[in-house]
C-alpha positions as CSV (number, residue, x, y, z in Angstrom):
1,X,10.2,26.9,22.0
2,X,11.6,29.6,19.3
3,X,14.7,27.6,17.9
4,X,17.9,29.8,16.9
5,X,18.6,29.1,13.2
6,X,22.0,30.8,13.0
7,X,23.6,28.9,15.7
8,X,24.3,25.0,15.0
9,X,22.4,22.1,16.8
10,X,25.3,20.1,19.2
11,X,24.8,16.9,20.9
12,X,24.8,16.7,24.6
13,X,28.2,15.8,26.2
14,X,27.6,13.2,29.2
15,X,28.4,16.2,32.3
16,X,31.9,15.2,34.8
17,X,30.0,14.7,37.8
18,X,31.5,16.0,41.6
19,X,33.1,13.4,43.6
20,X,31.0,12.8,46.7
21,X,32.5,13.4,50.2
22,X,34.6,10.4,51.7
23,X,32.2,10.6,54.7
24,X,28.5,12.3,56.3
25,X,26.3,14.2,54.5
26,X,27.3,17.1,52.8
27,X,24.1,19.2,51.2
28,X,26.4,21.5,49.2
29,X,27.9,19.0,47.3
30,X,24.9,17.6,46.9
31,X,23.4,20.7,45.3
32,X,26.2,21.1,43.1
33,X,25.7,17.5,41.8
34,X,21.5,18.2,41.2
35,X,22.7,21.1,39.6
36,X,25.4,19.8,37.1
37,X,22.1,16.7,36.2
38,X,20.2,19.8,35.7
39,X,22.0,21.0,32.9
40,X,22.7,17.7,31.5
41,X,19.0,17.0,30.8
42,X,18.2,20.8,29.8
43,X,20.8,20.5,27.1
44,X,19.0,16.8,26.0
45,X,15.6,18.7,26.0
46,X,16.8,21.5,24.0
47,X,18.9,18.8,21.4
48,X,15.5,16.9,21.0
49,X,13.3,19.9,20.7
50,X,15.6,21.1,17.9
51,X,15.2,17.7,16.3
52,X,11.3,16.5,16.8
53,X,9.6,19.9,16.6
54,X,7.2,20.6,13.7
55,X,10.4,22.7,11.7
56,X,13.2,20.3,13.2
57,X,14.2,19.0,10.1
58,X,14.9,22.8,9.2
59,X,17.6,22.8,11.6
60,X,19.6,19.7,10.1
61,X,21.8,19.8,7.4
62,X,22.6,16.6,5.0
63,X,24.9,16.0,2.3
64,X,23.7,17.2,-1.1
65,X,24.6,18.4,-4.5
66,X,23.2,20.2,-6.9
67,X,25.4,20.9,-10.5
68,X,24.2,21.9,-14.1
69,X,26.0,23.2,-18.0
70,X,23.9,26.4,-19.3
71,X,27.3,27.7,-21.5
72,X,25.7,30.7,-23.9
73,X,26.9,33.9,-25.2
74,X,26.2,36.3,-28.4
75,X,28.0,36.5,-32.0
76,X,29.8,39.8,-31.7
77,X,30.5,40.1,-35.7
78,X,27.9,38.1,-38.2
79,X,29.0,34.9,-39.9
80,X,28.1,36.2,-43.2
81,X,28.0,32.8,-45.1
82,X,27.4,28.8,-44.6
83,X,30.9,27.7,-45.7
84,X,32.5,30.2,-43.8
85,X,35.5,28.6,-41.8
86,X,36.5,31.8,-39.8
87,X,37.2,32.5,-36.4
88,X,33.7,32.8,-34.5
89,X,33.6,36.3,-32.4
90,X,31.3,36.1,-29.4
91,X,30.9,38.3,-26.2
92,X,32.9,35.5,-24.1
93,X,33.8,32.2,-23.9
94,X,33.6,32.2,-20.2
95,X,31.9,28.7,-19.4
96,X,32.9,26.6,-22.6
97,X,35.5,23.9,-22.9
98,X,38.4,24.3,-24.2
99,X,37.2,22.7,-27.7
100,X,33.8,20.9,-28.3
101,X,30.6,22.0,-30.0
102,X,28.4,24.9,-30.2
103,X,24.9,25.6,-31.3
104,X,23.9,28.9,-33.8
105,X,20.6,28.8,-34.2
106,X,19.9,25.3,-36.0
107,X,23.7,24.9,-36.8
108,X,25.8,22.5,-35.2
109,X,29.9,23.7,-35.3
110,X,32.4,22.6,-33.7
111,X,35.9,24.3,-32.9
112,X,39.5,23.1,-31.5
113,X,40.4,26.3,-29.2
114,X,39.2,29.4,-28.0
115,X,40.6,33.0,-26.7
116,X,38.6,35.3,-24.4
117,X,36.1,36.4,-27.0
118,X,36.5,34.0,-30.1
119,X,35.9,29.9,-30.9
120,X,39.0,28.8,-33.1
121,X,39.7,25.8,-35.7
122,X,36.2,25.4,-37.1
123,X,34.4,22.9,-38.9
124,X,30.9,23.8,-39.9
125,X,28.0,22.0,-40.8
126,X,28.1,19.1,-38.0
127,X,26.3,16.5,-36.6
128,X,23.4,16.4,-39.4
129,X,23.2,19.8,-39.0
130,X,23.0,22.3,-42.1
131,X,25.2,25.5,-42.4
132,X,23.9,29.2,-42.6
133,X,24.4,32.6,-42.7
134,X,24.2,34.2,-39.1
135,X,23.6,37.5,-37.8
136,X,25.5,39.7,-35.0
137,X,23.6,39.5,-31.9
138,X,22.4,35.6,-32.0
139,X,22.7,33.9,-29.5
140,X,25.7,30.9,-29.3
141,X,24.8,27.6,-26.8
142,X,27.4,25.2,-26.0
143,X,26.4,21.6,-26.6
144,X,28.5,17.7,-26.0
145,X,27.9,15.4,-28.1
146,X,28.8,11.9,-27.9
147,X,32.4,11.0,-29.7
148,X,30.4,8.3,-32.3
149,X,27.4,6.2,-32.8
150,X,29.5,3.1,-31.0
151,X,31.2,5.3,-28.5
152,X,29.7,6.4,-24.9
153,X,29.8,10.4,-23.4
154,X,30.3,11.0,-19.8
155,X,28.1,14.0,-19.6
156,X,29.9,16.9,-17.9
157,X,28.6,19.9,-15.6
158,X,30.0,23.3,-15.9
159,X,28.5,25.1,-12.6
160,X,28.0,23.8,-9.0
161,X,24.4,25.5,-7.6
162,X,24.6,23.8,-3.9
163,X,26.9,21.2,-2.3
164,X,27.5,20.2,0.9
165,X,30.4,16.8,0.6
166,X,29.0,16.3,-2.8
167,X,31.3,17.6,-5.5
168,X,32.5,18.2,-9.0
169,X,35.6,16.3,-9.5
170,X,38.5,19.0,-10.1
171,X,40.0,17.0,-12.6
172,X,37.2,15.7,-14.2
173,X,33.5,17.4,-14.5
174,X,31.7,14.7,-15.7
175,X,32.2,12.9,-12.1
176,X,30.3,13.6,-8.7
177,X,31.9,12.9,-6.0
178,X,30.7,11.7,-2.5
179,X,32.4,12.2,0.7
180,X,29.8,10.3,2.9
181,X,29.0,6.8,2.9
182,X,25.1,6.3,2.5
183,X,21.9,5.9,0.3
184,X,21.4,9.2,-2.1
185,X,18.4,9.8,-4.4
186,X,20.1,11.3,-8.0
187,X,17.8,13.3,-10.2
188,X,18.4,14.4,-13.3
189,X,17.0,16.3,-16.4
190,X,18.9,16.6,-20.3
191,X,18.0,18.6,-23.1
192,X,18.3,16.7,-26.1
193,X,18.6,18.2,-29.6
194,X,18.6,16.7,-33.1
195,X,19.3,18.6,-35.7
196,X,18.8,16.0,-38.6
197,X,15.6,15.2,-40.2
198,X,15.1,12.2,-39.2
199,X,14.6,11.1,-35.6
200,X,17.2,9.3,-33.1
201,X,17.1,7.2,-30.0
202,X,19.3,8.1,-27.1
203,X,20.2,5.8,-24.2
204,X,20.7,7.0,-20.8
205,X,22.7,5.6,-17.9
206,X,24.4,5.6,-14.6
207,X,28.1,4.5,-14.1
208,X,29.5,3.8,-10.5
209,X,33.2,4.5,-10.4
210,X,33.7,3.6,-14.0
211,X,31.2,0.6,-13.5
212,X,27.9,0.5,-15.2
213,X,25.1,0.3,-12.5
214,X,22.5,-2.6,-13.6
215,X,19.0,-1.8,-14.5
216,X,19.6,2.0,-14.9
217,X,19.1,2.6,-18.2
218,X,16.1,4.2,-20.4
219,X,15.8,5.1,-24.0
220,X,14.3,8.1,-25.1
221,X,13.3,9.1,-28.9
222,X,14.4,12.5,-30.2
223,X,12.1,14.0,-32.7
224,X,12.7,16.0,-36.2
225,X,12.7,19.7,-35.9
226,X,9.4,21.6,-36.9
227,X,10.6,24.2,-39.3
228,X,13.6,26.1,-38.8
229,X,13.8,24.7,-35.0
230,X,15.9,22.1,-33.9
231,X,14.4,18.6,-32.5
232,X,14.2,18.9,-29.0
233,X,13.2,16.1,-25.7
234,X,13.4,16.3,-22.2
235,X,14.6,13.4,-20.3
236,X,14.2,13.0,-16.7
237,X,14.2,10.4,-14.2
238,X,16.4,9.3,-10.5
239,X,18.1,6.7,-9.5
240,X,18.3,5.4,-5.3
241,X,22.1,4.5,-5.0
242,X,24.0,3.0,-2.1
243,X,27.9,5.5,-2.1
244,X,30.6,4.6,0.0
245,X,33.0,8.0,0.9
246,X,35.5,8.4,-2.1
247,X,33.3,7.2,-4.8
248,X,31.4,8.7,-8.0
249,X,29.0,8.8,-10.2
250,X,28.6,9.7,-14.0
251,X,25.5,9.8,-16.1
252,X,25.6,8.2,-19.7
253,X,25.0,8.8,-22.9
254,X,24.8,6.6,-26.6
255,X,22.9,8.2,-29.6
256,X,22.3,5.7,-32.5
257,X,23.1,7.9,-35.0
258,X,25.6,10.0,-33.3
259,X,24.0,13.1,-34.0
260,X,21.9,14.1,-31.1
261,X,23.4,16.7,-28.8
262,X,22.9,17.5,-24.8
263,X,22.7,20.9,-25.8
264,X,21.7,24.6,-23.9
265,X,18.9,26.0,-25.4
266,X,18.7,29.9,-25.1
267,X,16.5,32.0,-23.4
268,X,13.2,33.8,-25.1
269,X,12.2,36.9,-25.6
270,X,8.6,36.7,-27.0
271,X,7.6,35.4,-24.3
272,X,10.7,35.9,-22.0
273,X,12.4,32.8,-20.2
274,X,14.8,31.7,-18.8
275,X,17.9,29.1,-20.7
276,X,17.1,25.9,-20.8
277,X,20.7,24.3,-19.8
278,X,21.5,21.2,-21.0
279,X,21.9,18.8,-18.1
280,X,20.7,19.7,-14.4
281,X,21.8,16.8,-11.8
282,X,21.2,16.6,-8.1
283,X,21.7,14.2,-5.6
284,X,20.3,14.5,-1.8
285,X,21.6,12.3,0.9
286,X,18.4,9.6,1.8
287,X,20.0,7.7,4.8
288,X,23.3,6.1,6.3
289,X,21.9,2.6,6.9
290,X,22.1,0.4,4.1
């Protein structure tokens, strides 16, 4: 049976069945009552069809979530020395927080506000890294890093791909929200840069409505730059967590030195690809029984 995938799959409704004759036998209503059974069952073919057909599961939608931070522009007019404390003119800001960190090249700088077009209130030189000269036409990645060596960053997302009741707090982008109670498999990749010549461990976790989830932690070792690149790891892995509607989850992050980044690496050109942001988190609903 050729299923219809633009119109949504309903449950059967349990039919309102004719009331019988108060006496004798009465074939029409008894064809009206075979007929009204008739339709009944069609529609619980047609529902379980849908369902346990070789595609069924095409036809059924689940909560889910799917949220990453890729922030990256151009320098507009050249930063023409290392000390240089000047406002920083891009092609937009469109995408970058309101004050934070961004990547030129190898150099880490940081700025207190921005306009349309320009970063304000610099401070060069951060986060181990070293300052330079920098031409028009670079490219300029945002980047969070974490507020010290003792202190903890609730990595934030900047762009929803999918969701269906899994959300991006409003007031808050480090937090994904659930609207439906059940067990959900979250999956994540970071992109870690160090920009100091010596190499850092990073610690990576899971909190549960401000609550640290046991046993989801892992420590991954960020190497030294080769060259004029910064030092750059992937880190990966899920976590199966039991939600219940109205809570949400954060992922973690500690550096021991308080230098590495979750930074957006920009795309190539020799050979072309694509950014690499600098977190991508999804979440896809597993099952309501718990």
């Amino acid at each position: 049976m050729a299923l219809n995938r633009s119109a949504p799959i309903r449950p059967s409704k349990a039919p309102n069945l004719p009331n019988a004759p108060r006496e004798g036998y009465n074939s029409g209503y008894f064809d009206q009552y075979s007929n009204v059974l008739r339709l009944y069952f069609n529609q619980i073919d047609n529902f379980g069809a849908s369902l346990l057909n070789g595609s069924g599961g095409g036809s059924v939608t689940f909560p889910y979530g799917a949220f990453h931070q890729d922030g990256y522009t151009t320098l507009t007019n050249a930063i023409p020395t290392s000390g240089s404390t000047a406002t920083i003119v891009v092609g937009s800001t469109t995408g970058f927080a309101s004050a934070g960190t961004i990547l030129i090249q190898k150099e880490l700088i940081s700025y207190t506000g921005k306009t349309a077009t320009t970063f304000t209130g610099i401070t060069r030189s951060q986060y181990g890294s070293s300052g330079a000269s920098h031409a028009a036409g670079v490219y300029v990645t945002e980047t969070q890093a974490v507020p010290s060596a003792t202190t903890a960053l609730a990595i934030p997302y900047d762009t929803t791909d999918y969701s269906n009741q899994v959300s991006l707090d409003p007031t808050d982008n480090s937090k994904i929200n659930f609207d439906v109670t059940g067990i959900y498999n979250i999956q994540f990749s970071l992109q870690l840069l160090n920009a100091k010549s010596s190499i850092d461990n990073v610690t990576l976790w899971f909190r549960q409505n401000g609550v640290d989830i046991p046993n989801t932690a892992g420590v991954a070792t960020v190497p030294i730059g080769p060259g004029t690149s910064l030092g750059a790891t992937i880190s990966a892995w899920n976590l199966v967590v039991y939600v219940n509607s109205g809570d949400y989850i954060q992922l973690m992050m500690a550096s021991d030195s308080g230098d590495t980044v979750v930074g957006t690496y920009p795309p190539g050109t020799a050979p072309v690809h694509p950014v690499s942001p600098a977190v991508i988190l999804t979440t896809t609903f597993v099952s309501a029984q718990y």
